[in-house]
C-alpha positions in Angstrom: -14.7 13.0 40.7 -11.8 14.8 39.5 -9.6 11.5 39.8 -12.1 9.6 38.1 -12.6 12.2 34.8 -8.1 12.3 34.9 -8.1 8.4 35.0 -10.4 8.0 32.3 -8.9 10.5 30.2 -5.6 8.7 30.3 -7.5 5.7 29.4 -9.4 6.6 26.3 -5.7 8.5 25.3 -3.7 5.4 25.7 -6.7 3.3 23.8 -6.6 5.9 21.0 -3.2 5.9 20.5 -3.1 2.1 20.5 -1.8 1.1 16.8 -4.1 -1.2 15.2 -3.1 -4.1 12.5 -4.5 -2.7 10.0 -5.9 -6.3 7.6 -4.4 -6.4 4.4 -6.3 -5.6 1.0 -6.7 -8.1 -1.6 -7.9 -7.6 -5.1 -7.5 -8.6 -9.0 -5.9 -6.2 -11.1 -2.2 -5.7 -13.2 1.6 -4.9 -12.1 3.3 -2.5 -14.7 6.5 -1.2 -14.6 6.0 3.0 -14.9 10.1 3.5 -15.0 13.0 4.0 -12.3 12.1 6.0 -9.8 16.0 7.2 -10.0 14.4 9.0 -13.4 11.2 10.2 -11.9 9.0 7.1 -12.5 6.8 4.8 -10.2 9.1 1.9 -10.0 6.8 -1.2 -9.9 3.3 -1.0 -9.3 -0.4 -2.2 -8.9 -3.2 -1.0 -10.8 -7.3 -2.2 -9.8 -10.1 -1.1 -10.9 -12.7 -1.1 -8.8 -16.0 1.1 -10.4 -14.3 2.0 -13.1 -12.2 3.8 -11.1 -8.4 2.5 -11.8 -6.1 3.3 -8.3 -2.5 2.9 -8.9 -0.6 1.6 -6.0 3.2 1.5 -5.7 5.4 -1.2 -4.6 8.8 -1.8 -3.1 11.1 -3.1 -6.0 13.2 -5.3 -3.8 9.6 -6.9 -2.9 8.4 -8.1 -6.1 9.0 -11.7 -7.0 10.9 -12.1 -10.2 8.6 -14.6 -11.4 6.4 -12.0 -11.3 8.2 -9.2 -13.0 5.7 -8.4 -16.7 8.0 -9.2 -19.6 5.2 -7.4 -21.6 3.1 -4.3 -20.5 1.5 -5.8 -17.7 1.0 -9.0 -15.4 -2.7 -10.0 -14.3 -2.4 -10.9 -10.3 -4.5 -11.9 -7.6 -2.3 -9.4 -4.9 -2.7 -8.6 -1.1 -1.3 -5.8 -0.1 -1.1 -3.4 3.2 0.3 0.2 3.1 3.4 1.0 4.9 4.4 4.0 6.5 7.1 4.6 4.1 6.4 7.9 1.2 6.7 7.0 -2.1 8.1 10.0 -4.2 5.8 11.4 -5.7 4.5 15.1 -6.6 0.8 14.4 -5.5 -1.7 16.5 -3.8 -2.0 14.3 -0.7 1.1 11.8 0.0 1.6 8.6 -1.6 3.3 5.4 0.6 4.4 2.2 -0.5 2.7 -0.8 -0.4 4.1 -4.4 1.1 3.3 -7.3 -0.6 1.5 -9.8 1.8 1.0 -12.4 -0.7 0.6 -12.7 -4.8 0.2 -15.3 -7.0 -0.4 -14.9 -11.3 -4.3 -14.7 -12.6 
């Protein structure tokens, strides 16, 4: 019985640990350049709104297509993105990570 519970134990452990592929969120919304992040700013990123509730989400600069890049204030997309383990800087209550860009294309 013992062997059994130790055996099982190990099993739901290794099946927990197990690193799922998380799916990639897609939504409309608007990149906006909020300033080097040499000088404190958010570098590229993606705003949505979903509810009225607008959810800023950072990208990596290198990642962003040039095309892409607003000339203006902002650049309406159709973006799916997936969070990355990487920290954004950031002086937030919780942490903030970058996002990878899976694809994009202009709205």
């Amino acid at each position: 019985m013992l062997r059994l519970f130790v055996v099982l134990t190990v099993l739901c452990l290794t099946v927990a640990s197990c690193n799922k592929d998380e799916k990639a969120e897609c939504s409309n919304g608007y990149i906006y350049w909020g300033g080097s992040p040499a000088a404190d700013g958010l570098g590229w990123y993606f705003a949505e709104s979903r509810s009225g509730n607008w959810k800023a989400k950072q990208l990596k600069e290198e990642e962003l297509p040039w095309s892409l890049q607003p000339t203006a204030d902002s650049t309406a997309v159709f973006i799916c993105l997936k969070e990355t383990t990487e920290r954004a800087p950031c002086f937030c209550a919780t942490p903030s990570y970058y996002y990878k860009i899976v694809s994009v294309e202009k709205r």
